[in-house]
N, C-alpha and C positions, 0 to 999 in steps of 0.2 A: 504493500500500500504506500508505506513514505509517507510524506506532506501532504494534510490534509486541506482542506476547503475548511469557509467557515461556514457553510451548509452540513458538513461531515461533522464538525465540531459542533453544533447543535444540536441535530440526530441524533447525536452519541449522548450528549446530556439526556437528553428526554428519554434514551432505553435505560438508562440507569435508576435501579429502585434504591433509591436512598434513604434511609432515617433520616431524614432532613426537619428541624423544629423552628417556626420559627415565632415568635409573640405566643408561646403555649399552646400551638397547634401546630400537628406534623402537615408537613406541603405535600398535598396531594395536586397531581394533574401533573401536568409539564411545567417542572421547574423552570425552563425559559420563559415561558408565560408571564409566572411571578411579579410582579410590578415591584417587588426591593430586589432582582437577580435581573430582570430583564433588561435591562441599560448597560450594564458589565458585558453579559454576555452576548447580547449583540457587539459590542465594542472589541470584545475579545474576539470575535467571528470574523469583522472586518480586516483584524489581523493578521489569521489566518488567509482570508481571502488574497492578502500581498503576496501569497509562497503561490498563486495561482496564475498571479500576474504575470506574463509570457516577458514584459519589459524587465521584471525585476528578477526571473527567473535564477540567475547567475547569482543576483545576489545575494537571494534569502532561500536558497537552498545548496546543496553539493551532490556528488556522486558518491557515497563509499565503497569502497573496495569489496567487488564480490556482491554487491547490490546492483539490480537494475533501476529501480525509483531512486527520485527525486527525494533527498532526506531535507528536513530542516536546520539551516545552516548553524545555529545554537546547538546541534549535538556535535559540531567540527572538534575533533579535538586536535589541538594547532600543535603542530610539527618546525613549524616558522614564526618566525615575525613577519611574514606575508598573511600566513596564515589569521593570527593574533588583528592582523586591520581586518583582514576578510570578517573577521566575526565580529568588530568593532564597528563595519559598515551596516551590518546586518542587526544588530542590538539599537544603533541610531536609529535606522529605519522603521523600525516598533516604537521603539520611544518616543520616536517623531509624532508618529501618527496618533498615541495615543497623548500626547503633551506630557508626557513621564510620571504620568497619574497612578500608572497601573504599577503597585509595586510588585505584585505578581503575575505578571504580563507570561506568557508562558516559557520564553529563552530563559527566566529566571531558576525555575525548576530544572529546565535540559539541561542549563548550564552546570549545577550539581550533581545530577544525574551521570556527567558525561564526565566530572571533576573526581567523582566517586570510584568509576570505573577507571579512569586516566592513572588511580592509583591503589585499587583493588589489590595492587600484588604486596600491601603492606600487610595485610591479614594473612600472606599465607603462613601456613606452619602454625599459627596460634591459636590457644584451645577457644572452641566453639565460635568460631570463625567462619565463612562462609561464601570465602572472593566471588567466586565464581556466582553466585548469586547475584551479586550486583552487576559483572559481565552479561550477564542473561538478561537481568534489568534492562540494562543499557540500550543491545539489541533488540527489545521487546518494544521499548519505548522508539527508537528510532524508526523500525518496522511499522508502528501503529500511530505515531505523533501523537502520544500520548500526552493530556495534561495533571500535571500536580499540585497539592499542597504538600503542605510541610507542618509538622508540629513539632519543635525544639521547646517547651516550655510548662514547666510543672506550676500543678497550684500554688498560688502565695496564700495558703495556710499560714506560715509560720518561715519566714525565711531570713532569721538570725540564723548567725554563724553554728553555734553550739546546739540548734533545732534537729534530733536525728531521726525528723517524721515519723514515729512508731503511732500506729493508728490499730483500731480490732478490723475494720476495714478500708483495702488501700484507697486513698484519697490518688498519690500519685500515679499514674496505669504504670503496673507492672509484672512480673510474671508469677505466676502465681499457680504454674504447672508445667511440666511437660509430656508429653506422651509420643507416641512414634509416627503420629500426625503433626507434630508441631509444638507449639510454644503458645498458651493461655494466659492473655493478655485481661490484667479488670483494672480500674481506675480511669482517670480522666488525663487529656493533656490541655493546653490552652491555647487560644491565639493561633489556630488555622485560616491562616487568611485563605477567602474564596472555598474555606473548607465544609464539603460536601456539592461542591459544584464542578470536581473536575473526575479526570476518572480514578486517581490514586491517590492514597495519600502517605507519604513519607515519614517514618516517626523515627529519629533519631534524640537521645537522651545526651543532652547538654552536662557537659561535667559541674557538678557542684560539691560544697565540705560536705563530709562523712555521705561518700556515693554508697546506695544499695547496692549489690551486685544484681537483686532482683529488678534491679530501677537500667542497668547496663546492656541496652540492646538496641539495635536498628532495623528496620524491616520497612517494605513496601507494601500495602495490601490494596485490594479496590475498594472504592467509597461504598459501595454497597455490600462488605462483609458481612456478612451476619455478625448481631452485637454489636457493630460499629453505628456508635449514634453523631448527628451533627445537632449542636444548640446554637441556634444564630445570635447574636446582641441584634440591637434594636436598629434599624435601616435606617440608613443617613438620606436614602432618597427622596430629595425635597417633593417633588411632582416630577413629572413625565413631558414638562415643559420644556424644551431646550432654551427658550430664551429665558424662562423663571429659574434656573435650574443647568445653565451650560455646564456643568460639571457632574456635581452628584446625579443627574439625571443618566453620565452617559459611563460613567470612571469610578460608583462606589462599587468598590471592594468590600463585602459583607465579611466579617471575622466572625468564627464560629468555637465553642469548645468541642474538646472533641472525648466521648466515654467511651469507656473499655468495656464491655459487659460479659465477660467472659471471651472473646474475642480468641480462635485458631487464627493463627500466624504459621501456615504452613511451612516446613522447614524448606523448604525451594523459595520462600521469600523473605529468611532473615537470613541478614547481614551477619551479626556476632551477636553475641549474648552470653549473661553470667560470667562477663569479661571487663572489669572496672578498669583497667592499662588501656584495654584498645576504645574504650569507650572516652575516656578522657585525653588520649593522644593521635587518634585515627586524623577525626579536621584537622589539627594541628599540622601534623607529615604529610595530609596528602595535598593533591594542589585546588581545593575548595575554598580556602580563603584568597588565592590567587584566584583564580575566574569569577567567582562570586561578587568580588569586590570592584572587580572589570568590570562584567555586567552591572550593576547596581552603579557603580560610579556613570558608566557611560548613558543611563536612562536618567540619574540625578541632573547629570551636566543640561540635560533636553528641559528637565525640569524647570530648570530656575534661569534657563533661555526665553523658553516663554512667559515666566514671571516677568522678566526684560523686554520683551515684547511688549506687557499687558501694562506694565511702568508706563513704558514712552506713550503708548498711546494714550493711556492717562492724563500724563502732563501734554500732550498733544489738542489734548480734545478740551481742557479746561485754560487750555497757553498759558503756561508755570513755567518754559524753557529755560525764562532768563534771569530766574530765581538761583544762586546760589547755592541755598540748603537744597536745591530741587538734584540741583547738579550735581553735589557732593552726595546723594542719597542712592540717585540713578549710576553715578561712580561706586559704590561700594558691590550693586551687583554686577557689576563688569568685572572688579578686583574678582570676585568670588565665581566668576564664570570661568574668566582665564586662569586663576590659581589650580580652576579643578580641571581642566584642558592641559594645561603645564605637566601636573602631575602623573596622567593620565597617558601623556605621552611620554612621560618621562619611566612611567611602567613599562611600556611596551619598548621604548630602545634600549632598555638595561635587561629584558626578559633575555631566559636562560632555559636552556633544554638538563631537566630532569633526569632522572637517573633511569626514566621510562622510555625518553627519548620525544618528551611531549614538553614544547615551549610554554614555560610559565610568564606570566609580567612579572616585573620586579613586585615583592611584598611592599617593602617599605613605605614607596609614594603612594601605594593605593590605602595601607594601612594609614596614612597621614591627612587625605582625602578623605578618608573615613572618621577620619576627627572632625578637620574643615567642616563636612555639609551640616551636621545635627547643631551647629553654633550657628551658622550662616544663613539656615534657613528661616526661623523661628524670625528672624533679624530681617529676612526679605519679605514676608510674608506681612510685619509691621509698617517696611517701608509704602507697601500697598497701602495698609488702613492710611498712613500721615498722609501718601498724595492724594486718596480719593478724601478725605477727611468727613465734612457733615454729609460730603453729599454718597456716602456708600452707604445711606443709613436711610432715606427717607424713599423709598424705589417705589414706584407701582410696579403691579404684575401687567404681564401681557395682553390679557382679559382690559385691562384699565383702557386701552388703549382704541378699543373698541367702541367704548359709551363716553371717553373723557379725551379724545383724541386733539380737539382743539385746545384746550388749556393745556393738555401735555407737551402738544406741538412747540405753544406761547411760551412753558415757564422753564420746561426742563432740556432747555435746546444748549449742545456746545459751540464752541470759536467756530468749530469745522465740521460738527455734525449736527444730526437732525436729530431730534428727542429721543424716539424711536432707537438709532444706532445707540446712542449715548448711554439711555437706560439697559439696554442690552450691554455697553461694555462695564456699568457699573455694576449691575449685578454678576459679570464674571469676577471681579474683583471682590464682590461680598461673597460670593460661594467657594471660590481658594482661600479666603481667611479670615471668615466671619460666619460660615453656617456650620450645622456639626458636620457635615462634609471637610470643610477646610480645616476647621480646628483638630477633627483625627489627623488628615493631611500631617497638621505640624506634630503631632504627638506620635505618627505611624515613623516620620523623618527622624523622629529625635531619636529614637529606641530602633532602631531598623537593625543592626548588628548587635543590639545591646546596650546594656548600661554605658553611656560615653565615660562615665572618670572606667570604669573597665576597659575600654579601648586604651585609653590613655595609658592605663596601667602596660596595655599589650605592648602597644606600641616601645614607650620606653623598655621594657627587659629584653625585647626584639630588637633594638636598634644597636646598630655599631657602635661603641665608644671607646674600646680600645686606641683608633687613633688620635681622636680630639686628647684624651688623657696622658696619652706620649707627649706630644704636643705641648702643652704646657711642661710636664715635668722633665724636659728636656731642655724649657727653657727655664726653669727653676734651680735646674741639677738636682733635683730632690727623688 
């Protein structure tokens, strides 16, 4: 099969019988239907639709070795730094189109997926380990364009340091059996974005103090396992307006928890387990935080381009150009556009072929970009509220425009537009950082790899210092 259509990627949604909950009732019918899922997954369709496009063909797919279809260019695993732009073009390309809203746009999962497997031969030899499995993965998904989630994240029960989770029933999902069927999964995990709307979902156990051994495993299963439940939070989707609503109407991302209820994890789809070393060291050695942070940086950068977009035209449309603070505001996201282009490039000419023989970006600049955006965004996103100021706040809807079109025409007209455009671009600016759409926006950015002082942490014990240290003590004599 290969690259799919966003006609196939819809289809495929609607055979899936999912435990799907969402406001205390399970979603019956076709989940694309849904009026809190159907704006995503259209949007996500469209994207799919680009791997059909005969112009872009080259660019958002490849050939692999030993296949006759068209695969989608986000399972490439790069051999080069030809390679490394090639997936860089093809990651923009989605980004692009979705304005970098989607933070789980689907290259985001391949790209783990392919990152996983890129370094599958770290587990071999190790007890209850399972490479090959993820090799199968791999294949399986590139074969069927498969989409995922992901759930890294345990309940915040109790999450001091010295908390060593002891419960009569597991709160945290974890194994709680094995048999010659598999591994019997109960408990909960959290923060599945898009979780129960694609076809798999990915569960890998984030290392934390005093790791269970029972808590130590990774595995891939389909959204409709038996046992496997999806809990929606409550939908960000303003209305089905695009002009009340240009964003959450087309780009929310629904997060879901996800429960164990007993849950077979057939042993042909776990990774490792009852393995605290490879659970807490596996991300680390393999090359997932390299491609991970590629992707994710190169969809961030599209981000806060259109932010810059949605600026100028701002100050465009109310004529602020020759203000000053205007200048110096609209200069801070340019600093922070080209810092994370800089870096970003600066990954990809220092990238090094692995011991697998597969081209990594450098860690460092992307690990440092990964500081940058969770500080710079929160900070872009205000720069909006100061340029649009009182006037992001008193909008009509689209409807208005219809029974009150003359006084709208009269009072709410720009320098260079007509009421009409103008209220359309201010409500895009009140839905990136002012509705609960925009406000998760800045709370999904902030937390996106995690606690930022924990990056920071990463960062520093990861970074060279042996030279700068010479360096001085050399000119010390000390």
């Amino acid at each position: 099969m290969g690259a799919i259509s966003g006609k196939e990627y819809i289809d495929r949604r609607n055979q899936l019988n999912i435990d799907l909950w969402y406001d205390g009732e399970k979603v019956k019918g076709k989940i694309t239907e849904h009026p809190s899922f159907r704006g995503m997954i259209q949007s996500t369709a469209s994207l799919y639709d680009l791997q059909m496009d005969l112009s872009l063909k080259d660019k958002m797919t490849f050939n692999a070795t030993g296949k006759n279809e068209s695969i989608g260019l986000s399972y490439l695993q790069p051999k080069s730094k030809a390679d490394l732009k090639r997936r860089r073009a093809m990651i923009e390309c989605w980004a692009g189109h979705s304005c970098g809203m989607l933070g789980r746009s689907p290259d985001y999962m391949n790209t783990t997926i392919m990152s996983y497997a890129a370094s599958a031969a770290i587990l071999k030899g190790k007890d209850h380990c399972f490479p090959e499995n993820i090799q199968s993965l791999y294949e399986r998904a590139m074969e069927k364009d498969l989409s995922f989630t992901h759930t890294f994240i345990t309940p915040q029960v109790n999450r001091s340091q010295i908390n060593l989770g002891f419960s009569n029933e597991p709160i945290s999902a974890r194994v709680i059996e094995k048999n010659n069927k598999g591994i019997i999964i109960k408990g909960a995990r959290l923060l599945a974005t898009q979780g129960g709307l694609t076809d798999e979902v990915l569960v890998y156990t984030a290392p934390r103090f005093f790791f269970n051994p029972d808590e130590a495993f990774a595995f891939s299963i389909p959204s409709d396992t038996d046992g496997l439940k999806f809990i929606c939070r409550e939908s960000f989707v303003g209305g089905e307006s695009t002009f009340n609503y240009p964003l959450s109407s087309r780009f929310e991302e629904m997060d879901s928890i996800v429960v164990f209820d007993h849950v077979l994890v057939p042993w042909e789809k776990v990774f490792f387990y009852d393995n605290v070393e490879v659970a807490t060291d596996f991300k680390e050695q393999s090359s997932f935080y390299h491609f991970a942070y590629h992707q994710v940086i190169i969809r961030q950068i599209a981000k806060i381009e259109f932010i810059f977009g949605l600026a100028q035209l701002l100050v465009e449309t109310i004529n602020i150009n020759e203000y000053q603070h205007i200048q110096e505001k609209l200069s801070e996201i340019i600093i922070g556009i080209e810092t994370m282009k800089a870096l970003l490039e600066k990954a990809e000419n220092e990238a090094e072929l692995d011991e697998w023989g597969f081209m990594r970006p450098s860690l460092i600049p992307l690990q440092v970009a990964s500081n940058v955006f969770p500080r710079i965004y929160p900070r872009f996103s205000e720069i909006i509220q100061l340029i649009a100021a009182s006037g992001i706040i008193s909008l009509p809807s689209e409807n208005a425009f219809h029974s009150l079109k003359q006084d709208l025409d009269m009072y709410l007209q720009g320098d260079n537009r007509n009421a009409f455009d103008r209220v359309k671009l201010f409500r895009l600016a009140w839905d990136l950082t002012m509705s609960s759409f925009g406000t998760r926006q800045t709370q999904y950015e902030r937390y996106f790899f995690g606690d930022p002082i924990r990056l920071s942490s990463q960062l520093y014990r990861s970074y060279p210092k042996e030279k700068n240290v010479k360096t001085v003590s050399d000119f010390l004599k000390i």
